[in-house]
Structures are given as C-alpha cells and as structure tokens.
C-alpha positions as CSV (number, residue, x, y, z in Angstrom):
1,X,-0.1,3.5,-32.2
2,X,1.3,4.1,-35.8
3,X,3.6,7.3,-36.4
4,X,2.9,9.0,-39.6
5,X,5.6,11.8,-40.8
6,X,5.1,13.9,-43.4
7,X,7.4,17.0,-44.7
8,X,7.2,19.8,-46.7
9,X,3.3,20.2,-48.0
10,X,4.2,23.7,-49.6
11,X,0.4,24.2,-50.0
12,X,0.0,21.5,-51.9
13,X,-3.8,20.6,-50.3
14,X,-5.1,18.3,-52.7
15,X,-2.4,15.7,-52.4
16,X,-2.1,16.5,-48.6
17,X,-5.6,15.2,-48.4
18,X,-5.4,11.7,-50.8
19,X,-2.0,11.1,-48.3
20,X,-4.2,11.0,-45.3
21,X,-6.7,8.8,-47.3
22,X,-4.2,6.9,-48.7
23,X,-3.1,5.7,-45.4
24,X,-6.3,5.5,-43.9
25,X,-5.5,8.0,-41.1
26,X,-7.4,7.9,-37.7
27,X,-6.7,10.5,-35.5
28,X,-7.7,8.4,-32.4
29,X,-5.4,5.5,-33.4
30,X,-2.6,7.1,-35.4
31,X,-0.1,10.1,-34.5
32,X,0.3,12.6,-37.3
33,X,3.7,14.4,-37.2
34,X,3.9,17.3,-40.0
35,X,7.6,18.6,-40.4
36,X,7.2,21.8,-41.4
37,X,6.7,23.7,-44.5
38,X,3.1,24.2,-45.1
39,X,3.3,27.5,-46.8
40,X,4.5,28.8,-50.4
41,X,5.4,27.4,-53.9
42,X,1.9,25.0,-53.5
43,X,-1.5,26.6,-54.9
44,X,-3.5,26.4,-51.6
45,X,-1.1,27.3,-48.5
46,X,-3.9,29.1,-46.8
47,X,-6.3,25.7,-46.6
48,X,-3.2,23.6,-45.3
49,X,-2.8,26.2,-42.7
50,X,-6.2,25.7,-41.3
51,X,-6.2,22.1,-41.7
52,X,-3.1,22.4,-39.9
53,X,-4.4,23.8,-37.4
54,X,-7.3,22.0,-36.6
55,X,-5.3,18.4,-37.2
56,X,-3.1,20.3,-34.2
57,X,-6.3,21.4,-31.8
58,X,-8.6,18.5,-32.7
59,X,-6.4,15.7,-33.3
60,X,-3.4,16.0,-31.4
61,X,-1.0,16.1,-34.3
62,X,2.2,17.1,-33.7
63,X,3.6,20.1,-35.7
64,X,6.9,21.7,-36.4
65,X,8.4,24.9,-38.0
66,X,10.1,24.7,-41.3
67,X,12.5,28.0,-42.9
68,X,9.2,28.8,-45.2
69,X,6.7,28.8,-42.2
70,X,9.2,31.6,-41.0
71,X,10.3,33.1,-43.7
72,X,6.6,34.2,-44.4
73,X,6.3,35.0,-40.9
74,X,9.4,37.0,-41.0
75,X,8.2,38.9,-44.0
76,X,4.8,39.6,-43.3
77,X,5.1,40.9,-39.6
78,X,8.6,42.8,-40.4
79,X,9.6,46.0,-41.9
80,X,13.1,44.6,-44.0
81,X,12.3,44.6,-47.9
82,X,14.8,41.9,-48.1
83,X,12.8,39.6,-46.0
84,X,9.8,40.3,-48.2
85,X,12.1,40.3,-51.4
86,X,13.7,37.4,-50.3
87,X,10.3,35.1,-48.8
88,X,8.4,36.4,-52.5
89,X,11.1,35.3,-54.6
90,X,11.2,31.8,-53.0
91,X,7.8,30.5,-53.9
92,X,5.4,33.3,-51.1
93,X,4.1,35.0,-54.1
94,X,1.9,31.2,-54.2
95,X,1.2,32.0,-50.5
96,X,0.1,35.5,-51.1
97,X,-2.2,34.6,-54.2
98,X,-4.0,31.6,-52.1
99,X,-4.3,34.5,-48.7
100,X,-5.8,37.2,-51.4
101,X,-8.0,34.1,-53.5
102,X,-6.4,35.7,-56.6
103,X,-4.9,33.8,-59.9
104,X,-1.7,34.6,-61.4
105,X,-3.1,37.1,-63.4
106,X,-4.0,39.1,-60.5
107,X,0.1,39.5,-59.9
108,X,1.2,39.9,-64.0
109,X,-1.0,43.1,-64.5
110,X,0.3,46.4,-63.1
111,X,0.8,44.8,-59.7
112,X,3.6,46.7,-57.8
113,X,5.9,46.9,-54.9
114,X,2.8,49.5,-52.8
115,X,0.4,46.9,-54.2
116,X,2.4,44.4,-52.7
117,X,2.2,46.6,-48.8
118,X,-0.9,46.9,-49.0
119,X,-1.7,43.4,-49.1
120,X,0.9,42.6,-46.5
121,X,-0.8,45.2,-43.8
122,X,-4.6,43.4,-44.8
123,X,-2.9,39.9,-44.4
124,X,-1.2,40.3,-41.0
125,X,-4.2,41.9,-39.8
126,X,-7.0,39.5,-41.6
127,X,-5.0,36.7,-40.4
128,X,-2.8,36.9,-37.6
129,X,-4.2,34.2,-36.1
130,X,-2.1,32.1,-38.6
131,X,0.9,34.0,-38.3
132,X,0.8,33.8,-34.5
133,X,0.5,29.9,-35.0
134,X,3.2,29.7,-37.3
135,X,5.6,31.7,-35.0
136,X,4.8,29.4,-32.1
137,X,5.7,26.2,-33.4
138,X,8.5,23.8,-32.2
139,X,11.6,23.2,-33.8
140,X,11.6,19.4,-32.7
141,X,9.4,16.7,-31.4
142,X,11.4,13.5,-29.5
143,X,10.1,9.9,-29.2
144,X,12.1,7.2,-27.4
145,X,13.6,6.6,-30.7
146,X,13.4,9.1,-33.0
147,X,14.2,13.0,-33.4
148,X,11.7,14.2,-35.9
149,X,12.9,18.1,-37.2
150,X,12.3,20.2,-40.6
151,X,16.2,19.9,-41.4
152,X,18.4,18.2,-39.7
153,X,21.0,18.7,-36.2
154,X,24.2,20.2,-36.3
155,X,27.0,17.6,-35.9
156,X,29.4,19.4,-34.4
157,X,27.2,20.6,-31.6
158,X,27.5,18.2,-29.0
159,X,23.9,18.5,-27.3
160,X,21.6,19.4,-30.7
161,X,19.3,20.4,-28.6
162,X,21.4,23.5,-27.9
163,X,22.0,24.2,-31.5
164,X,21.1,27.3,-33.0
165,X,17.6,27.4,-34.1
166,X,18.7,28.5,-37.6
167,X,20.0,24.7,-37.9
168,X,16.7,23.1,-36.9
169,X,15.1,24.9,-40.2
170,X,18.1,25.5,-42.6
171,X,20.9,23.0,-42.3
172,X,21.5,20.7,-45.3
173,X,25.4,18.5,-45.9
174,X,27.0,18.9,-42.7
175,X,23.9,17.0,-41.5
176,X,23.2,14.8,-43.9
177,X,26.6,14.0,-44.9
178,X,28.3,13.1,-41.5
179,X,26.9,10.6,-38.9
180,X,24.8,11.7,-36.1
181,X,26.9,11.3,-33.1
182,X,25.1,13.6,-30.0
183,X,22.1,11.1,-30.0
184,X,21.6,7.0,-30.8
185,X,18.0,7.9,-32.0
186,X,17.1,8.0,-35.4
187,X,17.0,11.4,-36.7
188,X,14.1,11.7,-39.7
189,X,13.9,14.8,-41.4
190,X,12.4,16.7,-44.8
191,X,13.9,20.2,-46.1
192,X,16.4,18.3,-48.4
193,X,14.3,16.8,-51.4
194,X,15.0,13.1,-51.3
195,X,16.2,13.6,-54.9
196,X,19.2,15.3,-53.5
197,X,19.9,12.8,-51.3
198,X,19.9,9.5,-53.6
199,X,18.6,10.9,-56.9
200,X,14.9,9.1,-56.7
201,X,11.9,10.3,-54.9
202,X,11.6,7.7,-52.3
203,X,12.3,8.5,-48.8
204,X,15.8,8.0,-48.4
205,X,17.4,5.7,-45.6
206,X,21.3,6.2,-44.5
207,X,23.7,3.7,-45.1
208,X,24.4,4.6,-41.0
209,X,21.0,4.0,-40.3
210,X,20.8,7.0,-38.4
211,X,18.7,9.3,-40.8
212,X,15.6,9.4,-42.9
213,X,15.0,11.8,-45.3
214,X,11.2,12.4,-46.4
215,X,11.1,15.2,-48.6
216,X,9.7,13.9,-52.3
217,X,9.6,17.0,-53.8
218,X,5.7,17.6,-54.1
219,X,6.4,21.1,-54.7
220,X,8.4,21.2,-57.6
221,X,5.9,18.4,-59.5
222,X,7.3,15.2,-57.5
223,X,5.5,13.2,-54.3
224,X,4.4,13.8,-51.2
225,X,5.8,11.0,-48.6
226,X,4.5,9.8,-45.9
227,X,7.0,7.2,-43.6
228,X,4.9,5.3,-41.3
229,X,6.3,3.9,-37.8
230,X,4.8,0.7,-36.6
231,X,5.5,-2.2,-34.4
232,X,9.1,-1.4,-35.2
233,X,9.1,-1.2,-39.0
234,X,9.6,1.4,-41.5
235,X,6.6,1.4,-44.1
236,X,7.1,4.1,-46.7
237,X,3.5,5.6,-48.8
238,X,3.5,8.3,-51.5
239,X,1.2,10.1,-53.6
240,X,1.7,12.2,-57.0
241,X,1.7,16.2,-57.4
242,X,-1.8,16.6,-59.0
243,X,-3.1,13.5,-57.0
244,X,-6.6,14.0,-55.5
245,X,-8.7,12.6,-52.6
C-alpha cells in the first residue's frame, strides 16, 4: 500500500484535486495522509473541508490538525477579538469569503467589525458540523517508520508524544534545526514552506535523514507536494498554484 502525504492545502481546491489525479490516487489501494492546514489564505477552504471530510469517512484517509484549522476554530466558536483579529489577519478573511460565497468586493465596501459578528454567529451555527470536525482532529498519526505531524516535535522533550500540543501545530527551528533524538522514525512534516528550509520548493530531505519537510508553498503562489511512500522509497510529485484537474 502506497503512503501519500500532503500538507498545507490552505483552500487551494483546484490544485488539491490535479494532486490526487496526478498521482493516480485509489482509495482502496493507497493511504492518503493530509497534514493539516486546509483552511484560509486559498479561495475555496469550505470545498476542501468537505472533501476532507468525506476522503476521512469514505476513504479512510488519515487527517491531522494544523495552527489554521484551529486558529479558525478558536476564532469562530470564541468570544476574544484577538483570536478573530489575529485568525482574519492571517489569511481567514479567504476562509470567511469562500463560507459566505462572496468575492473580495463583498469585504472592501462598508464591511465592518458587527458585519464581521454577524457572519461569525451564521457560520458557527450554518456549519458547526465543520468546526466540530476540525476541533476533533489528531495532532499525529504513527507508522512503524514514520511520525507524520503539521509541525514538527519538540527536541528537548524526551517522549514527543508528551509535548505540548501547541508544538504539534506551531513549532518551527528548534525542530527543524536540531536532530530528532526521542524517536529513530522519520519525522515528515509541512507548516514550514520548504522554501524556508533549502530555498527551492521541493520537499526537503535532512542531511540527518530524520526529517522531511512537504510544505511547497501552494498558498503564497508556489506548489502543492505530495511525498509518496512505497516499497521503501521516497517518490516526490508536485503540482502548480493555478493548476487544475
């Protein structure tokens, strides 16, 4: 059975779909494992949420929180304008314009801060559903070989597992700049764009061998990676930001 990992979709539904075509996914042969991320900055978070979804109940994909999947949850079930403040200015005003089928326009004309509330309170009503399913994801999925999480582990936490679930969503250099010592499995990751990591937008390999990085950067006008997992190798597939099905 192949593993296929892919990171940080940021709504970006179009080039989600021409990755799964691309690599010819079959759900009854292949295991999908989606690394968080599926909301905001992208122009279509609502439709990867409920593809999400269904590749999770129908097909047994494997799906895990990233710091945007709970940022939005954070903002749009809570009562702290600094979450909201904070999850809008960070690419959820995308996620609030695909949830309210509006265009940019909609946002640049008179639209206001009770504007804003009163789309929250329709939102976490209309679709609670997706906020429930966002709040419930893991933090981690674990293979004989592999750790597959949105961010990375903490190093200095001698069982990850115990780490503070802020790390599993937020950490960025003291993972991926010091070896991974609590575990011999290969820890394979998004969060970080891979252009931060070696300055290209191919998935990124440690000199260590003990990380992968994923993240192309689909969301701010890169690729969208996929790493496949089979019979022991390491085959890496991409797509373009625009690319369609």
């Amino acid at each position: 059975m192949r593993i296929l990992a892919i990171s940080d979709i940021h709504g970006s539904y179009s080039e989600f779909n021409a990755l799964l075509k691309k690599v010819n996914y079959r759900p009854s042969e292949d295991k999908l494992i989606l690394m968080g991320d599926y909301v905001d900055r992208g122009l279509n978070s609502k439709g990867i949420v409920d593809q999400v979804m269904a590749l999770k109940r129908e097909c047994g994909a494997i799906v895990l929180k990233g710091n945007h999947d709970k940022m939005a949850y954070d903002a749009l079930t809570g009562e702290d304008d600094k979450l909201d403040t904070h999850w809008l200015s960070n690419g959820g005003l995308y996620t609030l314009m695909s949830y309210c089928e509006a265009d940019s326009s909609f946002f640049k004309a008179d639209f206001g801060w009770d504007d804003y509330m009163l789309l929250k309170e329709e939102l976490r009503q209309k679709y609670k559903h997706h906020l429930d399913f966002l709040s419930s994801l893991p933090l981690y999925h674990e293979t004989e070989e592999h750790v597959f999480v949105h961010a990375g582990i903490n190093p200095l936490i001698e069982d990850w597992k115990q780490q503070e679930p802020y790390d599993f969503i937020w950490i960025r250099e003291p993972f991926y700049t010091n070896p991974v010592v609590s575990t011999n499995k290969t820890v394979i990751f998004g969060h970080t764009s891979t252009m931060d990591l070696h300055d290209s937008e191919e998935i990124w390999f440690s000199p260590q061998g003990d990380k992968i990085g994923v993240d192309g950067g689909c969301a701010y006008g890169q690729r969208l990676n996929c790493l496949e997992i089979s019979g022991g190798k390491y085959i890496t597939h991409f797509v373009r930001n625009g690319e369609k099905p």
